[in-house]
Rosetta silent file (secondary structure, phi, psi, omega in degrees, C-alpha in Angstrom):
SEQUENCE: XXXXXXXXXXXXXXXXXXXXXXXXXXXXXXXXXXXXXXXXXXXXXXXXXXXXXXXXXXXXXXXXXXXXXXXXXXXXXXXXXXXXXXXXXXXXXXXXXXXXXXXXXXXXXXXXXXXXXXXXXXXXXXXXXXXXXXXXXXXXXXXXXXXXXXXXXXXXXXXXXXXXXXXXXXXXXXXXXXXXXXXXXXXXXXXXXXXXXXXXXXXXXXXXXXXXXXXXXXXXXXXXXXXXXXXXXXXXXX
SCORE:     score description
SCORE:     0.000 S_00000001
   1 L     0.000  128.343 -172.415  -19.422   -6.991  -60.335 S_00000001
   2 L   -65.590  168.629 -172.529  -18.954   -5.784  -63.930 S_00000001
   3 L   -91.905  144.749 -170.470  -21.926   -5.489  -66.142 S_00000001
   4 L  -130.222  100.763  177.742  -22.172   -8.258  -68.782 S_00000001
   5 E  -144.544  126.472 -158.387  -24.926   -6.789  -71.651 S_00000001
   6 E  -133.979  149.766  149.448  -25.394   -7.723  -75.070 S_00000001
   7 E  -133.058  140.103  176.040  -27.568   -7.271  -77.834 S_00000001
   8 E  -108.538  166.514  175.280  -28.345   -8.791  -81.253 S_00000001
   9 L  -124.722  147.661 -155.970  -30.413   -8.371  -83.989 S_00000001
  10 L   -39.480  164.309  165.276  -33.579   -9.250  -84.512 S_00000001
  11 L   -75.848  149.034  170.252  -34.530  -11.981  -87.018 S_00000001
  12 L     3.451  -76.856 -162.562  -35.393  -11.285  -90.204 S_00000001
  13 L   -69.704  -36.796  168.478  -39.237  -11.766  -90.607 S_00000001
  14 L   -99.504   78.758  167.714  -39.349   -9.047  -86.994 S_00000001
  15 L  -120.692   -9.042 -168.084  -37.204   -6.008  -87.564 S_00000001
  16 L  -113.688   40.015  135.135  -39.600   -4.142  -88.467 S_00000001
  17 L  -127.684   -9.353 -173.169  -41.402   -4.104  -85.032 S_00000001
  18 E  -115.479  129.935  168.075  -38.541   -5.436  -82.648 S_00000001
  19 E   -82.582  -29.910  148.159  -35.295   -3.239  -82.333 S_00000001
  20 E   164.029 -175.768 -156.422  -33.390   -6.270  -80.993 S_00000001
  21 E  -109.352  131.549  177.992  -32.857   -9.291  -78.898 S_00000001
  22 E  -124.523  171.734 -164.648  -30.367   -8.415  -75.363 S_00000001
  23 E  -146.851  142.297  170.322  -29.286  -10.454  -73.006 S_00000001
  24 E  -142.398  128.728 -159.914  -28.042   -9.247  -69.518 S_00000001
  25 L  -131.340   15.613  172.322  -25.965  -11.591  -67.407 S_00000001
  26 L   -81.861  168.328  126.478  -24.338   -8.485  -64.490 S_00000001
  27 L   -90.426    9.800  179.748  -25.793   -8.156  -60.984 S_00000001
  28 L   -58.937  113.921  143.608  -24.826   -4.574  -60.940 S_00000001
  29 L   -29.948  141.434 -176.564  -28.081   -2.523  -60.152 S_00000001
  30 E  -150.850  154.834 -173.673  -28.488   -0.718  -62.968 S_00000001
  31 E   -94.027  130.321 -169.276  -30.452    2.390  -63.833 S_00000001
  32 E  -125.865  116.622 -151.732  -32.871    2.026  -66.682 S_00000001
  33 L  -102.433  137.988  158.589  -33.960    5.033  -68.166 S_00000001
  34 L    -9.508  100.435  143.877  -36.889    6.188  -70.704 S_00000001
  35 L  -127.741   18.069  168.126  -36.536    5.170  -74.314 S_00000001
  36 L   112.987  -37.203 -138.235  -39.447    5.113  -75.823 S_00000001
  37 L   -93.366  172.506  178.999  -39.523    1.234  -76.235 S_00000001
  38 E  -126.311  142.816 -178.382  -41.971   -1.131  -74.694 S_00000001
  39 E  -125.135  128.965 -171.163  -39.874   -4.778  -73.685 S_00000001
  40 E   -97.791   81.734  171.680  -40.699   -8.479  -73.680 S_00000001
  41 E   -99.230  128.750  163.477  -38.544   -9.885  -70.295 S_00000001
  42 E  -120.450  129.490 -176.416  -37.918  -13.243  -69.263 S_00000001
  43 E  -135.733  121.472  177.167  -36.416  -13.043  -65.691 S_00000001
  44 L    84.108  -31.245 -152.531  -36.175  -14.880  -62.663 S_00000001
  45 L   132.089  -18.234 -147.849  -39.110  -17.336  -63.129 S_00000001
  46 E  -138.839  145.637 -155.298  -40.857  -14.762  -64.908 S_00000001
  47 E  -138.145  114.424 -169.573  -42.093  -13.547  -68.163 S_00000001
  48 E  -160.105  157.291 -173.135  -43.424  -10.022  -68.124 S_00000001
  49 E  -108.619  125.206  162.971  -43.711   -6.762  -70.345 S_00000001
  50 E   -99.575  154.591 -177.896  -42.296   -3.442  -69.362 S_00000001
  51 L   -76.299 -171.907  160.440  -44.150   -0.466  -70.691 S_00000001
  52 L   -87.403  122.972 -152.360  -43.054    2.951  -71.688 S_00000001
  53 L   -86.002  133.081  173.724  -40.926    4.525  -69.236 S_00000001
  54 L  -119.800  -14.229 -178.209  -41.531    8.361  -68.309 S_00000001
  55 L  -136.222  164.449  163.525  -39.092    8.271  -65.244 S_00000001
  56 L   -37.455  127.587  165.870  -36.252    6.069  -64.075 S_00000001
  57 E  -132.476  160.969  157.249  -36.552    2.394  -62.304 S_00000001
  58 E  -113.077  134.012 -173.160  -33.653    0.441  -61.075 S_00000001
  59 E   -94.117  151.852  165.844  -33.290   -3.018  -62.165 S_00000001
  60 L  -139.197  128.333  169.673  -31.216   -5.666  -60.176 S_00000001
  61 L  -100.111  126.216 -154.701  -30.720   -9.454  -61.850 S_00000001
  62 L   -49.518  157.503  170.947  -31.611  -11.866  -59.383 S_00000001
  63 L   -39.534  104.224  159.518  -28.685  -13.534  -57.935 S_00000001
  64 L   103.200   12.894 -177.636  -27.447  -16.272  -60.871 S_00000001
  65 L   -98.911  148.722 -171.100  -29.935  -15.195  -63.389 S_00000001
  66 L  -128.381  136.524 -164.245  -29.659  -14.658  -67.025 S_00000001
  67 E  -116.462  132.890  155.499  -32.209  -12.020  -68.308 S_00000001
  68 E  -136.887 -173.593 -160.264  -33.273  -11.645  -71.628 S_00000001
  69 E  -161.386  170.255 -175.981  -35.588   -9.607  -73.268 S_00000001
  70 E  -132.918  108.065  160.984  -37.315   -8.264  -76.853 S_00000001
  71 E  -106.155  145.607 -178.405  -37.193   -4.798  -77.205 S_00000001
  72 E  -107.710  134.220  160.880  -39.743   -3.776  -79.598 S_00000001
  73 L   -34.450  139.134  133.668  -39.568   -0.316  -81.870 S_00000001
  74 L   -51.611  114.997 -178.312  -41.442    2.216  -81.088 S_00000001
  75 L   111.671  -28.186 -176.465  -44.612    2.094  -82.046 S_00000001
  76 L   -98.086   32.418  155.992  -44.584   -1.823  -82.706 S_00000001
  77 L   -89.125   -9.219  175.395  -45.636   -3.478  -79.806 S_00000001
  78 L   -83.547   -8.623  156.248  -48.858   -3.094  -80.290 S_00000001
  79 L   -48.591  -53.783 -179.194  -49.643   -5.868  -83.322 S_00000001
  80 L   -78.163  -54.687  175.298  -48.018   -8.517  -80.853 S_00000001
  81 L   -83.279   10.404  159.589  -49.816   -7.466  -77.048 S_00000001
  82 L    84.605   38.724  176.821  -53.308   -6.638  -78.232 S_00000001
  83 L   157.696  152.361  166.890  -53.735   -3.165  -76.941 S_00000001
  84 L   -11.047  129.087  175.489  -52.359    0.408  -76.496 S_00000001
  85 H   -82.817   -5.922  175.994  -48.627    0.903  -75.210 S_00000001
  86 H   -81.748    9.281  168.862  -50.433    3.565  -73.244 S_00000001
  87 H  -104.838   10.899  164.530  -52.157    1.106  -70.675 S_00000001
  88 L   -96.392  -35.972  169.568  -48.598    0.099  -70.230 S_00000001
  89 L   -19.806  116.176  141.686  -47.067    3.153  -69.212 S_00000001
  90 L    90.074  -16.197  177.489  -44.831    3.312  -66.396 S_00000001
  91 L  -116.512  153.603  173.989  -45.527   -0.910  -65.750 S_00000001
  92 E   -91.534  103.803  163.764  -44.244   -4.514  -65.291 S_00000001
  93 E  -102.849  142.656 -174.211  -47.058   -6.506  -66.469 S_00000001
  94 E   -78.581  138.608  174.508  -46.731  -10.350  -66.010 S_00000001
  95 H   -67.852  -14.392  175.914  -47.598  -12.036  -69.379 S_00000001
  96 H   -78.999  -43.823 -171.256  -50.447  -13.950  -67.957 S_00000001
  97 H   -61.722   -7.558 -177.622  -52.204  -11.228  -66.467 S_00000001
  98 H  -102.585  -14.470  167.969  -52.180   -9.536  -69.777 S_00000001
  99 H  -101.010  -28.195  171.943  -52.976  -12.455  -71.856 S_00000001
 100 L    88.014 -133.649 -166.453  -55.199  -14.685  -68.924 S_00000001
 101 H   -91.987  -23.312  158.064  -54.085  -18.559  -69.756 S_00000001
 102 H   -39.080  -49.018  175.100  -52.736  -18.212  -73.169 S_00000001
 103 H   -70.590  -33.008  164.618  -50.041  -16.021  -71.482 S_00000001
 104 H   -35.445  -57.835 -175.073  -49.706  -18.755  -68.644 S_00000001
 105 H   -45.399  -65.101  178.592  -49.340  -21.445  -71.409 S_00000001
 106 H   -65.639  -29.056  160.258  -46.501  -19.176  -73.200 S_00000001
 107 H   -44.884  -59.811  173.035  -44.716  -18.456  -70.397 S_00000001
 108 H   -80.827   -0.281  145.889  -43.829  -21.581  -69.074 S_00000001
 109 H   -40.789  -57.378  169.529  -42.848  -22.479  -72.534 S_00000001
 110 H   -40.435  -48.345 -149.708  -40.194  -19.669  -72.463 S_00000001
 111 H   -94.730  -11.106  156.035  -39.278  -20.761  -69.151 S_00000001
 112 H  -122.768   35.677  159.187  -38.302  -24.277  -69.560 S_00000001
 113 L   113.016  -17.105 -169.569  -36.891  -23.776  -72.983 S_00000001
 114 L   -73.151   -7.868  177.721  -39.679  -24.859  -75.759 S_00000001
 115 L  -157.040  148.850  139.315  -40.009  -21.630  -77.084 S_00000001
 116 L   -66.668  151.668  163.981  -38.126  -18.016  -77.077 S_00000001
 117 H   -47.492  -55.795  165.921  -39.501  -14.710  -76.584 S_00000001
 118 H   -43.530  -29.100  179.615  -38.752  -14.157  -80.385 S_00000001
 119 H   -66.594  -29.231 -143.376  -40.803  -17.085  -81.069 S_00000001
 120 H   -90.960  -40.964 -164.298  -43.395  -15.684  -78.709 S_00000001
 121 H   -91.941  -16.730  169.361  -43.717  -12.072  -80.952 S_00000001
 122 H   -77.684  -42.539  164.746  -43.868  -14.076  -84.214 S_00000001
 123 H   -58.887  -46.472  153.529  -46.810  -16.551  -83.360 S_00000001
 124 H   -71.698  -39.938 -155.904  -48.879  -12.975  -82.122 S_00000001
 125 L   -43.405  174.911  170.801  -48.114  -10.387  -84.057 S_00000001
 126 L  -169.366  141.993 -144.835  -50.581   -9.544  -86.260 S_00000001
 127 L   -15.173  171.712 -153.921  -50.039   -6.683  -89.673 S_00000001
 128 L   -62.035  141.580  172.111  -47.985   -4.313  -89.803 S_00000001
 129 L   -53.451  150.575  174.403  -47.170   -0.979  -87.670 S_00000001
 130 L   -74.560  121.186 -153.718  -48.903    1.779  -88.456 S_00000001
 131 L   -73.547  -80.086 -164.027  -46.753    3.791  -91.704 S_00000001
 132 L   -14.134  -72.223 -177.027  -48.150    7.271  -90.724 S_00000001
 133 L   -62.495   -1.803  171.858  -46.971    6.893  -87.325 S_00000001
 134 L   -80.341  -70.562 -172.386  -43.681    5.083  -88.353 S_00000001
 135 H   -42.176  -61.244  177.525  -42.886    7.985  -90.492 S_00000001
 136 H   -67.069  -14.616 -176.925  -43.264   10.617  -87.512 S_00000001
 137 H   -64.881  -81.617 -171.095  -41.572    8.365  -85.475 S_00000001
 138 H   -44.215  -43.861 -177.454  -38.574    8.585  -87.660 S_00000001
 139 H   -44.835  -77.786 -176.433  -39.116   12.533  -88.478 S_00000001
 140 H   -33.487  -69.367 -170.586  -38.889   13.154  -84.049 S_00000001
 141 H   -66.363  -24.726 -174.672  -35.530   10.815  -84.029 S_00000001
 142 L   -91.521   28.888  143.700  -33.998   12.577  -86.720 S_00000001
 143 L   106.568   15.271 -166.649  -33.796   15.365  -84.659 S_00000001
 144 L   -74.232  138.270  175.074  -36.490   18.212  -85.638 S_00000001
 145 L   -55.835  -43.613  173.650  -36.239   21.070  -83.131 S_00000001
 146 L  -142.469  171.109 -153.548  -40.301   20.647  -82.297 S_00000001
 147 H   -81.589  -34.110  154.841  -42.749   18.597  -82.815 S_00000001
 148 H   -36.462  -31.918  178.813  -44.842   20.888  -85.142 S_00000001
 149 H   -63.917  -27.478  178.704  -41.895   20.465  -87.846 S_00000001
 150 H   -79.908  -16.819 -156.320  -42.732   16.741  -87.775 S_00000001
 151 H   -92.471  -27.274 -177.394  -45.999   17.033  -87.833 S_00000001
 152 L   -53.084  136.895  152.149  -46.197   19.306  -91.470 S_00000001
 153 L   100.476  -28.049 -159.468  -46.994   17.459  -94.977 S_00000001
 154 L   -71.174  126.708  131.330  -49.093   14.570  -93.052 S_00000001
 155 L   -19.600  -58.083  165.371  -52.541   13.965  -94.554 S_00000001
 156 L   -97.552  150.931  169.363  -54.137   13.404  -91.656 S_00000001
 157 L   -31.631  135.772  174.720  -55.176   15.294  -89.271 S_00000001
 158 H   -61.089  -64.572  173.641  -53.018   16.453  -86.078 S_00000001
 159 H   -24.741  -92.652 -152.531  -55.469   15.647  -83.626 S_00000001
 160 H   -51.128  -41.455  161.350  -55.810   12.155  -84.644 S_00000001
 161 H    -8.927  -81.673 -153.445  -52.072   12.031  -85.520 S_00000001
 162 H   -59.667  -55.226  157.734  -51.155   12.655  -82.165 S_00000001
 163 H   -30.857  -51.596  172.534  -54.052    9.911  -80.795 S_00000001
 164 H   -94.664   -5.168  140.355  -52.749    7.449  -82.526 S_00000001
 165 L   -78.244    5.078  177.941  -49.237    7.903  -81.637 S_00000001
 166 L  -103.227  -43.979 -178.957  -49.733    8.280  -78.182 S_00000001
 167 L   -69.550  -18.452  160.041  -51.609    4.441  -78.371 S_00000001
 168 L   -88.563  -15.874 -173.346  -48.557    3.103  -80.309 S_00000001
 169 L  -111.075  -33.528 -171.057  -45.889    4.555  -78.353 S_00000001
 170 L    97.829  -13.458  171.264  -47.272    5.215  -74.936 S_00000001
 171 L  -172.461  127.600 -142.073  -46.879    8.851  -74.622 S_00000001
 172 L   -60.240  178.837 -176.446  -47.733   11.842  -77.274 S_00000001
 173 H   -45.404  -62.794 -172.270  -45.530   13.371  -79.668 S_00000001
 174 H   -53.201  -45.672 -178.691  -44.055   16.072  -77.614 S_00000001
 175 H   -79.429  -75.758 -166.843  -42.638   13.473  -74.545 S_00000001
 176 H   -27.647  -33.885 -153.068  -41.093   11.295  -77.177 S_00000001
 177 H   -85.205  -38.523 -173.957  -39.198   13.749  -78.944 S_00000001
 178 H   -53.410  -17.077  169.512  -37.746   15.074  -75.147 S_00000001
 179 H   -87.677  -55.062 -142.897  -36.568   10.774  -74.722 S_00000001
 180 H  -100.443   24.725  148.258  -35.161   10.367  -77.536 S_00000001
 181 H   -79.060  -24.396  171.330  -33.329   13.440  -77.548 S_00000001
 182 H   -67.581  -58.046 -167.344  -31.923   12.269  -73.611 S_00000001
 183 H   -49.995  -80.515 -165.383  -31.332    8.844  -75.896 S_00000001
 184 H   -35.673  -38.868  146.859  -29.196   10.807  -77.858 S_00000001
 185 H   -33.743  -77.422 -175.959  -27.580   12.585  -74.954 S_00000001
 186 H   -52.129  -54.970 -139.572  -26.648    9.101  -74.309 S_00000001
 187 H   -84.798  -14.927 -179.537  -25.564    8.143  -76.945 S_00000001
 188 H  -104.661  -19.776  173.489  -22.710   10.902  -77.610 S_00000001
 189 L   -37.425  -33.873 -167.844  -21.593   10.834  -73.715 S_00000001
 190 L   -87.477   15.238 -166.680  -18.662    9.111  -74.981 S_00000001
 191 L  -135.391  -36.362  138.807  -17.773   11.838  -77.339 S_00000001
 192 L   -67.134  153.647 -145.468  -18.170   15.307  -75.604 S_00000001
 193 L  -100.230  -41.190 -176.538  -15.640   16.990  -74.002 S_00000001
 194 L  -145.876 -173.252 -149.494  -18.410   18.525  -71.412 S_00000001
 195 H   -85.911  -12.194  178.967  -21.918   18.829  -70.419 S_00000001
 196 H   -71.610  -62.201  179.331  -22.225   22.306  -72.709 S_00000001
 197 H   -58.573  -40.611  170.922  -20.924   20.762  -75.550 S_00000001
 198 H   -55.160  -59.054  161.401  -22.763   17.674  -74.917 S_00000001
 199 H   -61.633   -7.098 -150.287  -26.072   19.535  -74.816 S_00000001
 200 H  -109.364  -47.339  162.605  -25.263   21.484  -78.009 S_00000001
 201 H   -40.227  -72.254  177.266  -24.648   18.050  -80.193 S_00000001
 202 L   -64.960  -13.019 -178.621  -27.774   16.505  -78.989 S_00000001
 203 L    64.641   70.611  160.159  -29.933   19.551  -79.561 S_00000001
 204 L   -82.475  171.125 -174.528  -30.619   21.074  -76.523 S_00000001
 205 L   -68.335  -56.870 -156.071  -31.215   24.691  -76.030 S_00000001
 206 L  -161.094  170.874  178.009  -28.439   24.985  -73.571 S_00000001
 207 H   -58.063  -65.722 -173.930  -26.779   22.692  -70.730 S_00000001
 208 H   -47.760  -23.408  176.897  -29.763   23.437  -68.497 S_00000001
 209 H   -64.710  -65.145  166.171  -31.971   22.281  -70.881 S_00000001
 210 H   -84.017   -6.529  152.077  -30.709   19.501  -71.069 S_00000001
 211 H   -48.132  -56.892  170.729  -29.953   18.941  -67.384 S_00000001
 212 H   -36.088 -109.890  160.882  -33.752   19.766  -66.557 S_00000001
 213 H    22.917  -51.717 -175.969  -34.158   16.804  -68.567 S_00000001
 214 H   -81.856  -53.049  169.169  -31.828   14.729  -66.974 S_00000001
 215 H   -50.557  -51.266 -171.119  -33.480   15.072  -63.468 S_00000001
 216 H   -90.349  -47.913 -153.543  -36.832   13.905  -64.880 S_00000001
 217 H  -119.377   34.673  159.510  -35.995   11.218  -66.936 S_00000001
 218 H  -155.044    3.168  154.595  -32.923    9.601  -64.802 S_00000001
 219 L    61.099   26.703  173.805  -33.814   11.192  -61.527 S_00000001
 220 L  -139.660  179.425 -158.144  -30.358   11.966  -60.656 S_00000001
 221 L   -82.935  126.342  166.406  -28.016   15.317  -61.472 S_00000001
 222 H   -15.874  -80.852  153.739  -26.801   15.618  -65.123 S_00000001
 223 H   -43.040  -12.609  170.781  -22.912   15.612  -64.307 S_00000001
 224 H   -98.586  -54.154 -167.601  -23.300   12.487  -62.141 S_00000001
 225 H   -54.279  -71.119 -154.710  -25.405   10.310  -65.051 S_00000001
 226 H   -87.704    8.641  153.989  -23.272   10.836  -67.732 S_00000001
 227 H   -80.479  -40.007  170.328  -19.981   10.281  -65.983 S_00000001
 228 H   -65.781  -10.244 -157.945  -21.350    7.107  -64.912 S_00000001
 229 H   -98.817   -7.229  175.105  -22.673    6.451  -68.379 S_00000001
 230 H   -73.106  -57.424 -162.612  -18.885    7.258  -69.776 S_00000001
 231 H   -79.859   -0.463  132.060  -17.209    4.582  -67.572 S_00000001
 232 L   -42.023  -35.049 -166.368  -20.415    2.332  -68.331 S_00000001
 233 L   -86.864  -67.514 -166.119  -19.527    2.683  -72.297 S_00000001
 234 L   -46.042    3.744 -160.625  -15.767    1.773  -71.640 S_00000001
 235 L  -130.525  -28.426 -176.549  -16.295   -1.328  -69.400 S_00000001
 236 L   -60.198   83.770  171.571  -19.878   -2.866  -70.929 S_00000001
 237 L   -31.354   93.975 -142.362  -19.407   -5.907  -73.250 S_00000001
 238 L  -111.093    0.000    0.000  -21.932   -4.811  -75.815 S_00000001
């Protein structure tokens, strides 16, 4: 059964913690890989936050279910859930256990219709992401060979630097720049002619480089992912 997956963009008053609002309506298992982001799902019956990913899960949407979700920036989820994305790592937390009856409350709003998930990150949030850590954020995605390059010119200290991006993001400088260089990898499958060329565009070392890569953060062989992820971009309703 084809994959049916869409995204929009966020409202206004949240863009600058939520990267947008998706929707997924396939039952195709689907492989969901590291991207840095922390996510706001309602699924199933169920209202729950996935963390920051360091390895591969596979998702399947229950039979007749329409999933949607809040992905939040990097770095911005933590104004709206009250704590670290790094006690999130790697988990599906249900919003009540992470909120206690408030999250209970909000949930079944979401769930028979009285409120959205967007609704849900504007009534918590509270100020603004942290600009230091925005700024390196942005530095890493734009593609700096290591993490030291990003790290030059800051004010503050590295040490703390690096502490307080690993509690907005979920994992230190150094893993982030290795996702969203894989992100990128993705994002150009549909544009290299092969896996050399492929690696050399996203700015890998070399094909092994980014294979190595590939293994850890999609847990299957380089040349199998992003052939599926070509005939994924030509057939996905985006």
């Amino acid at each position: 059964m084809a994959t049916v997956y869409r995204e929009t963009t966020a409202p206004g008053g949240l863009r600058d913690v939520v990267r947008c609002l998706w929707e997924d309506t396939g039952q195709a298992p689907k492989r969901i890989v590291p991207d840095g982001c922390v996510d706001l799902v309602d699924c199933g019956g169920e209202v729950f936050v996935a963390g920051p990913d360091t390895t591969a899960w596979t998702w399947e949407t229950p039979p007749g279910a329409r999933v949607r979700g809040v992905r939040f920036a990097p770095g911005g989820a933590g104004g709206v859930l009250g704590l670290g994305a790094d006690e999130l790592r790697d988990q599906r937390v249900p919003l009540g256990d992470l909120w206690g009856r408030e999250g209970e409350l909000l949930t079944e709003r979401v769930l028979r219709g009285a409120a959205s998930l967007a609704d849900v990150v504007a009534e918590r949030r509270t100020g603004r992401p942290d600009g230091e850590i925005s700024e390196l954020i942005a530095r890493l995605d734009g593609g700096v060979p290591r993490v030291a390059a990003a790290l030059e010119r800051f004010t503050t200290g590295e040490r703390q630097l690096r502490r307080r991006f690993t509690l907005a993001v979920g994992y230190g400088p150094a893993t982030y720049l290795r996702v969203t260089r894989f992100q990128r990898a993705i994002r150009l499958a549909g544009t290299a002619p092969d896996l050399a060329s492929l690696a050399f565009s996203a700015g890998y070392a070399d094909q092994a480089h980014l294979s190595r890569d590939c293994r850890e953060f999609a847990g299957v062989q380089a040349r199998e992912f992003f052939r599926a992820k070509k005939c994924e971009m030509s057939t996905v309703d985006r």
